[in-house]
MARVEX-766176 format. One record per residue: x, y, z of N, C-alpha, C, O in turn; residue in one letter. Coordinates in steps of 0.2 Angstrom, whole numbers, plus 5000, padded with zeros to 4 digits. Example, Ala and Ser with C-alpha at 12.3 -4.5 7.8 and 13.67 -1.06 7.14 Angstrom:
% MARVEX-766176
506649725039506249785039506649845039507149835042A 506449895035506849955036506450005039506750065040S 
% end
This chain:
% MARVEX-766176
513049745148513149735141512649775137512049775138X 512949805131512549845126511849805121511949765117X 511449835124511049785118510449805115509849795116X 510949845109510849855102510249835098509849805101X 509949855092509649825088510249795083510849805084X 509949765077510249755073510349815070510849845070X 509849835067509849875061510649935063511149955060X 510549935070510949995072511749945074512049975078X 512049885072512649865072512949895071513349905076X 513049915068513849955065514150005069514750015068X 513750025073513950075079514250055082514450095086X 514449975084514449935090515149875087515349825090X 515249915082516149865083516649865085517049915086X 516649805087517449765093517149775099517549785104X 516249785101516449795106515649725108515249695104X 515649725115515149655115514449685118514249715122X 514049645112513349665114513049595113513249555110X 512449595117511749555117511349595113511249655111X 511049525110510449535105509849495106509849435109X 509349505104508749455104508349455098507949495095X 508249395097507849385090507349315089506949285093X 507549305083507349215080507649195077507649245072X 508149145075508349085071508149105065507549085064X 508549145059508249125052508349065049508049035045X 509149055051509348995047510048985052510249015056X 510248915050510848915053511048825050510648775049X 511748835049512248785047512748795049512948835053X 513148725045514048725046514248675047513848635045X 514848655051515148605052515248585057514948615061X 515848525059515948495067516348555071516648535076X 516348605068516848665073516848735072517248775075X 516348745067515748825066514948805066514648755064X 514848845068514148865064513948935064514048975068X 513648945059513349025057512549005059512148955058X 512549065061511849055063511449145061511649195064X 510949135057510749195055510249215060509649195061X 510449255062509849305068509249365065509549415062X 508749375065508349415063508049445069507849405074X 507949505070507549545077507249595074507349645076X 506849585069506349635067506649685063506349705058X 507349715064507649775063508149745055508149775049X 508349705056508749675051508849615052508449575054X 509749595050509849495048510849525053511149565053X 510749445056511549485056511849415058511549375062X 512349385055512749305056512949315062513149375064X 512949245067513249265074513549205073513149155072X 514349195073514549135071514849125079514949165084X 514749055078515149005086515348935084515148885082X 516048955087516748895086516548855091516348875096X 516748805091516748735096517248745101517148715106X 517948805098518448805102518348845108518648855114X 517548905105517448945110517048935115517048965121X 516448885111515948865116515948815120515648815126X 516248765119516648695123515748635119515248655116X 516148575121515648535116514948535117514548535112X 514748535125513948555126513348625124512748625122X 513948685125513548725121513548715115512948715112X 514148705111514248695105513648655101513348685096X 513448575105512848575103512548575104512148525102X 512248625108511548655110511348725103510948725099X 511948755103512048795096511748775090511348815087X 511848705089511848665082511148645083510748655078X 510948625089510048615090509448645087508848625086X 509948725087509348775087508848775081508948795075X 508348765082507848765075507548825070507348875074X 507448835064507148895064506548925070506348905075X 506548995066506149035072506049005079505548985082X 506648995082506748985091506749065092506949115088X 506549055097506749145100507449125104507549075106X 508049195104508449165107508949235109509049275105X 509249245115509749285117510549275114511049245118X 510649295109511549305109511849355113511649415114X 512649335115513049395117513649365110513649315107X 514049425111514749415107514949475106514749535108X 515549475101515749535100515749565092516149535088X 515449605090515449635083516249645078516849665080X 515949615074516549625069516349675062515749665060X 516749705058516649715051516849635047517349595047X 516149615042516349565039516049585033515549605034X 516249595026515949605019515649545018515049535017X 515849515019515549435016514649415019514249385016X 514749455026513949425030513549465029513649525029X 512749435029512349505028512349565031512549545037X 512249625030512449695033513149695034513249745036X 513449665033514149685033514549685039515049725039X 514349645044514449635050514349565052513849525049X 514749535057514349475060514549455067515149435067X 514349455072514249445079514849365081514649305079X 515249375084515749305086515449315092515349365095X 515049245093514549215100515049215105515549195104X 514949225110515149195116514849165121515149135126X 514149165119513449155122512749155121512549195117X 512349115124511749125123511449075125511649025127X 510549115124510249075129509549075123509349115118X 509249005124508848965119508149015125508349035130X 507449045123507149085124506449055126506249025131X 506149055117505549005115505748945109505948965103X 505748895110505848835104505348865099504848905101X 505448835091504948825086505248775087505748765090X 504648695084504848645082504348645075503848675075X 504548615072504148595066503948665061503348685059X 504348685061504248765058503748765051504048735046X 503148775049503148765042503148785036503048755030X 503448855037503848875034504548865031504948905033X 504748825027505348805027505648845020505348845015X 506448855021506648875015506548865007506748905003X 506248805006505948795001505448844997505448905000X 505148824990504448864989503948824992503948764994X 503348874992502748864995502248904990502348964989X 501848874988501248914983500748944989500648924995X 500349004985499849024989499349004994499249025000X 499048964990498748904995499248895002498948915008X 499848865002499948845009500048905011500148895017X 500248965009500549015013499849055016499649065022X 499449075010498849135015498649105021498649145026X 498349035022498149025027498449055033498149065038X 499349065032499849065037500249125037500849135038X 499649185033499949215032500249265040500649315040X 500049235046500449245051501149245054501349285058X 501349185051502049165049502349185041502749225039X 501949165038502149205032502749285033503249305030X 502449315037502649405036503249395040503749435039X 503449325044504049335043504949325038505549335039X 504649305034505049295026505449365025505349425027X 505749345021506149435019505849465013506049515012X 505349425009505249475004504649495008504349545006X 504349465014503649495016503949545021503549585024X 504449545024504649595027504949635025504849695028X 505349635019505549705015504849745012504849805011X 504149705009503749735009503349775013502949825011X 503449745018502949785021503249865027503049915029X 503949835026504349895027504049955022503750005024X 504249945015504249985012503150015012503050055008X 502850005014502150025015502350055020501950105021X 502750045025502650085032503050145029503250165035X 503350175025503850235024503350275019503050335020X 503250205014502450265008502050285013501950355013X 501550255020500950295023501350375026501150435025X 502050345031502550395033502450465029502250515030X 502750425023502850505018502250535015502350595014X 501750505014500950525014501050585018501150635015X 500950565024500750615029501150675028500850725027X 501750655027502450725026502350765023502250825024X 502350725016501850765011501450815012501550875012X 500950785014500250815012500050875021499550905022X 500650865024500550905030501050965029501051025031X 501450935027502151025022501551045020501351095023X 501051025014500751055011500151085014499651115011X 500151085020499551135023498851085024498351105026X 498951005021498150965023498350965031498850975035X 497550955033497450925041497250865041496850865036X 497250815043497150745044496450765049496350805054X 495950735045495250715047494850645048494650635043X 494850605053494450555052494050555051493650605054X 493750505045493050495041492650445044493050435049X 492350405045491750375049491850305044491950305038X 491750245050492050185042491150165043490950145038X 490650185049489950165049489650215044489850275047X 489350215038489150255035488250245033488250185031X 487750265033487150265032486950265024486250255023X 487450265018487350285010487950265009488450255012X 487750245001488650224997488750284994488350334992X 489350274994489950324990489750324981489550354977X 490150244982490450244974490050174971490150144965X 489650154976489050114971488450064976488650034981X 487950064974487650024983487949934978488149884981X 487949944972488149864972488749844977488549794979X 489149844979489749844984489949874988490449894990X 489249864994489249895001489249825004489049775001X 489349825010489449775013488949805021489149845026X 488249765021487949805026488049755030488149695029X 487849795035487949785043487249805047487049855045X 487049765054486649805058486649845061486949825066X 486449895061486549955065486049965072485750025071X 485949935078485649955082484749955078484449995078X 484649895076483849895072483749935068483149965068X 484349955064484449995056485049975053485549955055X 484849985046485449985041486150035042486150095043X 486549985042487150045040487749995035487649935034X 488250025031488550015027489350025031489350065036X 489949985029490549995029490650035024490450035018X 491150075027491350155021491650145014492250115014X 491550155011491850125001492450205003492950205000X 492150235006492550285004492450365010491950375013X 492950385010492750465017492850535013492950585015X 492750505007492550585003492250595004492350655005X 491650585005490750635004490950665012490850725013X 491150645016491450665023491950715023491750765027X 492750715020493050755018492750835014493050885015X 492250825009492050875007491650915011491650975009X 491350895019491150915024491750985025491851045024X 492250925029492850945032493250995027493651025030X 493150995022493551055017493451115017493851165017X 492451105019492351175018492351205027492051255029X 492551165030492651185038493651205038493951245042X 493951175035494651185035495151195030495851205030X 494651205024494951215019495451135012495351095007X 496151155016496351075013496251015020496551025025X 495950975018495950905022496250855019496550855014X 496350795023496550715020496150665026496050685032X 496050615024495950555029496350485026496350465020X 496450475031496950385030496450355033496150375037X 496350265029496050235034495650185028495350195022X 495650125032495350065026494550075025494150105028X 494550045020493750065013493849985013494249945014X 493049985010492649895010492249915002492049965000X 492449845000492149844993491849764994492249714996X 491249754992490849714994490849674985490449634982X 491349694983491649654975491749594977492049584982X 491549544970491549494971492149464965492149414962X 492649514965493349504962493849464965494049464971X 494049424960494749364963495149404959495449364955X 495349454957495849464953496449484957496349494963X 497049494955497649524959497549594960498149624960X 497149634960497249704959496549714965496249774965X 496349674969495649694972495749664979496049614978X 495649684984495649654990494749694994494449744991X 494549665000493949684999493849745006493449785007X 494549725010494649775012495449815009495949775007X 495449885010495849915006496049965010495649985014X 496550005010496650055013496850125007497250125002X 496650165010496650215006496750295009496550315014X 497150325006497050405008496950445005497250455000X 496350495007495950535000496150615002495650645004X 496650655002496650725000495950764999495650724996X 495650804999495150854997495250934997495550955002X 495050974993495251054992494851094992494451084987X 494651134995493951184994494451244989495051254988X 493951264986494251294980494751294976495051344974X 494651204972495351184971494651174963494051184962X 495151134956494851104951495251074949495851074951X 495051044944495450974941496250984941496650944944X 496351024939497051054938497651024944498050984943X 497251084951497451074955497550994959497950974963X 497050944957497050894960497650834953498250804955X 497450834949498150824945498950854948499350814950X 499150904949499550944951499750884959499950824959X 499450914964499550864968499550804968499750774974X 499250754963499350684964499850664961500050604961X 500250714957500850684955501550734957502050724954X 501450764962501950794967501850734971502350724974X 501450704973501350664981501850604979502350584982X 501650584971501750524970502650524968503050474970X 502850574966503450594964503950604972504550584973X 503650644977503850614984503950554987504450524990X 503050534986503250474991504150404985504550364988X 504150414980504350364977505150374976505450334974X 505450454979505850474979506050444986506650424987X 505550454992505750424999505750344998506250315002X 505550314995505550254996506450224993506750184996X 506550254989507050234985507650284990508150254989X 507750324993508250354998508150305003508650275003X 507750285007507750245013507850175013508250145016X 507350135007507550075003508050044998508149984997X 508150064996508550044990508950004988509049984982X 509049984993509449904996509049844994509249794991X 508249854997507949825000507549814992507449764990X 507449864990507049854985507649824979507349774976X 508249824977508649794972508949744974509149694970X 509049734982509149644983508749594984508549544981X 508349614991507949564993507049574988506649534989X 507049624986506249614980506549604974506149584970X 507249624971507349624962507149664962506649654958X 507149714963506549754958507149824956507649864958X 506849814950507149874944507249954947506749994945X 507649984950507550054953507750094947507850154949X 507950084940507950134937507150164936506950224934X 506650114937505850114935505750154937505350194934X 505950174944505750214950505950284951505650324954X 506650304948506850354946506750404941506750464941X 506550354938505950394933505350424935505050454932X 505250414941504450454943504450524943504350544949X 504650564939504650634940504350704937504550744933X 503950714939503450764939503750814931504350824930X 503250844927502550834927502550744922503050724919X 501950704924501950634921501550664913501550724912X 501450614909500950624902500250634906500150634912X 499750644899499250664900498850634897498850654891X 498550594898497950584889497450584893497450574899X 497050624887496250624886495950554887496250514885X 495150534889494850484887494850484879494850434876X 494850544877494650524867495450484866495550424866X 495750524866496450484866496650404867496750364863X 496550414874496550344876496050294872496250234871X 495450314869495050264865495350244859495450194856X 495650304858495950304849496750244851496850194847X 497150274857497450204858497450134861497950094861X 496950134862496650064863496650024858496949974857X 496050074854495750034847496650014842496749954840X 496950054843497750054838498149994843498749974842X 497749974848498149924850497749844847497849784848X 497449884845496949774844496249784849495749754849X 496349834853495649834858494949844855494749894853X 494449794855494049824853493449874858492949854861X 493749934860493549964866492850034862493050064857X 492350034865491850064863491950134868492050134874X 491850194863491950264868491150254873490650234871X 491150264879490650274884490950214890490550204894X 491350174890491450134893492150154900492550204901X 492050114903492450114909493050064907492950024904X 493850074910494350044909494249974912494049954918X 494649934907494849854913495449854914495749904912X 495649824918496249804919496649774914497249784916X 496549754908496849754903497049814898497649814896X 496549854897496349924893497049994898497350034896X 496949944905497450014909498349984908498850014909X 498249914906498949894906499249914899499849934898X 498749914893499049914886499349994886499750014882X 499050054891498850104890499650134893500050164890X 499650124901500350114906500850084903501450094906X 500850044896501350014897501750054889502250034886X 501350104889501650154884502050224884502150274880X 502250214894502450244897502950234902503050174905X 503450304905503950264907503850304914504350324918X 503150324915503150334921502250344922501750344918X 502250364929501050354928500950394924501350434921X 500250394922499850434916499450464920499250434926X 499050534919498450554920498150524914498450524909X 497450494915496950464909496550514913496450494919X 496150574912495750624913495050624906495050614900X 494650644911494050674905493650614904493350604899X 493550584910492950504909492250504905491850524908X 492150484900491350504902490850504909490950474914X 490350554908490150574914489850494919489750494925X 489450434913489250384915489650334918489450284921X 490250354916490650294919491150334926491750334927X 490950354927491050384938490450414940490050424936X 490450414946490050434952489850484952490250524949X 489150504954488650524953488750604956488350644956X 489250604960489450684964490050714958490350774959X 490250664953490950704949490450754945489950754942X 490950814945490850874940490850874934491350854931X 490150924929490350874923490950944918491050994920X 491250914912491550974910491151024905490951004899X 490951094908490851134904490751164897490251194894X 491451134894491551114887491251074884491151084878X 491050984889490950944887490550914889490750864890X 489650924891489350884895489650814895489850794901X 489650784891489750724891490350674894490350614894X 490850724897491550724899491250734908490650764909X 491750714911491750744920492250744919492550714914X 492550814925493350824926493650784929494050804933X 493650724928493950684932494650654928494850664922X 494850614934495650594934495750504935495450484940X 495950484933496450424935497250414937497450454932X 497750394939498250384938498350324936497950294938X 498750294932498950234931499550234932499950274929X 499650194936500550164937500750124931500350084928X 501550144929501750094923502050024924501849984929X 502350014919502549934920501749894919501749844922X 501149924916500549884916500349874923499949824924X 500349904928500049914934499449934936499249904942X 499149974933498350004932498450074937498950104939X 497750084939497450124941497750134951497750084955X 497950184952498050174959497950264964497950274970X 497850304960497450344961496750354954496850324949X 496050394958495650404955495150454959494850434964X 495050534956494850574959494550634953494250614948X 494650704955494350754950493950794953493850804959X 493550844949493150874952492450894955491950904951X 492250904961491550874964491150914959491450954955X 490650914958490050974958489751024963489351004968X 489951084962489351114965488951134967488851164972X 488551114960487951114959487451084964487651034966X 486951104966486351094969485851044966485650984967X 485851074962485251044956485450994954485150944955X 486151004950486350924945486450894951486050844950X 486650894955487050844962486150814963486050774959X 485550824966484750834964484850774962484850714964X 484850794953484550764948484850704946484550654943X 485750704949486050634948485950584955486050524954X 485750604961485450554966484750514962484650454962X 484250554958483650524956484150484951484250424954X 484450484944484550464941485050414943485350404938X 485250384948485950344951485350304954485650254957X 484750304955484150294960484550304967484550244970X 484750344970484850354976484450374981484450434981X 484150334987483750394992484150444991484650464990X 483450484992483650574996483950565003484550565004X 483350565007483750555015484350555017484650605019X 484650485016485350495018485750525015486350525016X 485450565011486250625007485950695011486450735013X 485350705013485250765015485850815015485950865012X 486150795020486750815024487350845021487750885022X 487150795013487550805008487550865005487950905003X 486650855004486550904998486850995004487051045002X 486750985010486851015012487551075012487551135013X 487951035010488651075005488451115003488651165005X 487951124995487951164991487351204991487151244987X 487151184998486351235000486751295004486551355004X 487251275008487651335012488251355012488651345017X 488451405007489051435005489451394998490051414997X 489051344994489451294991490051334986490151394987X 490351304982491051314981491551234981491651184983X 491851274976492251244969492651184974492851214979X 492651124973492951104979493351024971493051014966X 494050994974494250934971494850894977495250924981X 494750824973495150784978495150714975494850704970X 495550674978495750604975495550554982495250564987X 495950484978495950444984496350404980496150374975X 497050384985497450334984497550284984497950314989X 497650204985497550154984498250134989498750134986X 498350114995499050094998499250044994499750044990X 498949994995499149914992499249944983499849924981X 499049964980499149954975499949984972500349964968X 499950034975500550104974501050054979501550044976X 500950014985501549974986501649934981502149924979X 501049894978501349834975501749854968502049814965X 501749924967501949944960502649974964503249954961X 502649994968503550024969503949934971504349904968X 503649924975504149834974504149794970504449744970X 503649804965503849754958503249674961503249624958X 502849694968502449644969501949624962501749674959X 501649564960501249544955500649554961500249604959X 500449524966499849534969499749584976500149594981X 499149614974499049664981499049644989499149674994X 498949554989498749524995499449524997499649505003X 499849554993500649534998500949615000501549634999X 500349635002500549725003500149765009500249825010X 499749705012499449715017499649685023499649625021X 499749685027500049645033499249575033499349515031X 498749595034498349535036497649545029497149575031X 497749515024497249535017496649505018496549455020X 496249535016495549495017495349515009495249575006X 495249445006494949425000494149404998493749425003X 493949384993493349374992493149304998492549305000X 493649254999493549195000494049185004494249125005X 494449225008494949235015494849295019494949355017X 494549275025494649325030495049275035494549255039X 495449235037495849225041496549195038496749165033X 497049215043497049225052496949345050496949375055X 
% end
């Protein structure tokens, strides 16, 4: 006998297959029941008559509890009425693994009782529709940025120095020395640029932040693009081609998934269409202030400042041109403007904030020097660093994109913890 996944039923009507799954639900009466089957791929009704089963199996059928594991046979039908559009007439089955006491139950459940469980948890439909759609966004990452000539480069997650601040390193012992969890594989990437020109690495970053907020998790995953001979322009340019890809695939493969089982508004998402707005940092001050913000120029955005800002738009924003004090000590500054770096933000709309943040390195020998002294950074561990712009240096730019956030903004999720398969918070590292 054939046996199918779900997802791929529809190939398979009038004719009899086996499947295997878990009990999502199941009801009915003294002479049906529906019984909703889930196997990872989809949902599919497998209804069984009394007349077909005889009374034993029948209420063996009816016994079944959520999430049992279980083998069904029967024969596929077209039904409009059942989810996917299909429903399996049993003629058999076999009980696999029991759940008893499931604690999950169709009901609500607040945070509290779910993150603990977040192992069971990811089996629900809205945590399985989301995490589907994170596994298409990383997919089309790649698509992207490898049509586009990047190579995939692994950056090192033990790192010897911080990236983007030592306040949010998370050390570790290293064989009777210091080492750090990676904040970031740019300073690495920049390596690899000038060995291969365009690069990228995927791969989780640790932020040793002491944020509860919905927009921070402390581990995070990220993918950071890098260009030798590239500047601000070109890094703007590609971060809103990627973002306009990946959001175009999300909505051809999901669609379904994102407007029934998450609600989520896909006219939002239609809208992602290259080129996005632009504001300056001065701009942005002046719109702040014209919102009620009392926001001082030199200052870095909140999460408030990015929502008032995002939400003046009907797709992300570039917010470029930071002052140079409020980013990292390797950004480039503008030419025009000492007081400016070439740098970039994206904000996602709908008040979503920040989900890329990248721009132009410096070349410079000296200033890159004189901002390790001023950032109070040792020398030693950057040597290697400096070493870029002692042999052959050259104009180089790139970002780093934020997964959990760019998912939580394409499904309409409010918090990032539900965009990670297993989240680790300020005050949750388990299961």
């Amino acid at each position: 006998m054939t046996q199918p996944s779900i997802a791929g039923i529809g190939a398979h009507v009038d004719r009899e297959v086996t499947l295997r799954g878990w009990v999502y639900n199941s009801r009915g009466s003294r002479q049906v029941r529906f019984l909703i089957l889930r196997d990872g791929t989809g949902m599919i009704q497998c209804v069984g008559g009394l007349a077909d089963l005889g009374e034993e199996r029948f209420a063996a059928l009816a016994a079944l509890t959520q999430e049992s594991s279980v083998s069904v046979s029967g024969r596929v039908r077209t039904e409009a009425r059942a989810p996917g559009g299909y429903e399996l007439i049993l003629s058999d089955f076999a009980l696999l693994g029991a759940s008893e006491d499931y604690p999950i139950t169709p009901k609500e459940h607040g945070i509290e009782f779910l993150l603990p469980r977040r192992h069971l948890w990811l089996r629900s439909r809205k945590q399985h529709a989301v995490l589907t759609v994170r596994a298409t966004v990383i997919a089309a990452i790649h698509e992207f940025l490898q049509r586009e000539g990047f190579l995939h480069v692994d950056a090192p997650i033990f790192t010897p120095s911080a990236v983007e601040g030592t306040t949010t390193l998370f050390e570790v012992e290293y064989f009777g020395d210091k080492a750090y969890l990676s904040q970031s594989g740019q300073l690495y990437n920049e390596a690899a640029a000038a060995a291969f020109g365009k690069v990228y690495c995927f791969g989780p970053s640790f932020r040793a932040e002491k944020s509860k907020t919905r927009r921070h998790l402390t581990e995070f995953w990220q993918v950071e693009p890098e260009m030798a001979f590239a500047d601000l322009e070109d890094t703007i340019v590609l971060a809103e081609n990627l973002l306009e890809f990946v959001a175009a695939r999300v909505l051809e493969r999901h669609r379904g998934l994102l407007a029934g089982v998450l609600e989520r508004d896909v006219a939002k998402l239609e809208a992602v269409t290259a080129p996005f707005p632009r504001v300056h940092y001065d701009e942005a001050v002046a719109r702040l202030r014209e919102a009620g913000r009392d926001f001082a120029w030199g200052g870095d955005l909140g999460a408030e400042d990015e929502a008032v800002l995002s939400e003046q738009f009907d797709r992300p924003l570039h917010l470029h041109h930071f002052p140079v004090e409020a980013k990292a000590f390797y950004m480039a500054p503008d030419p025009q403007d000492p007081r400016c770096s070439l740098s970039v933000d994206v904000l996602a709309p709908e008040g979503r904030g920040e989900i890329v943040g990248g721009g132009q390195r410096t070349d410079d020998l000296a200033f890159l020097e004189a901002q390790l002294e001023k950032h109070g950074l040792p020398r030693e561990p950057y040597e290697w660093y400096l070493d870029l712009r002692r042999y052959g240096t050259f104009p180089h730019s790139g970002f780093g994109l934020g997964i959990e956030r760019t998912v939580a903004w394409l499904t309409g999720r409010r918090h990032i913890r539900e965009c990670i398969p297993f989240p680790r918070l300020m005050r949750s590292i388990s299961p």
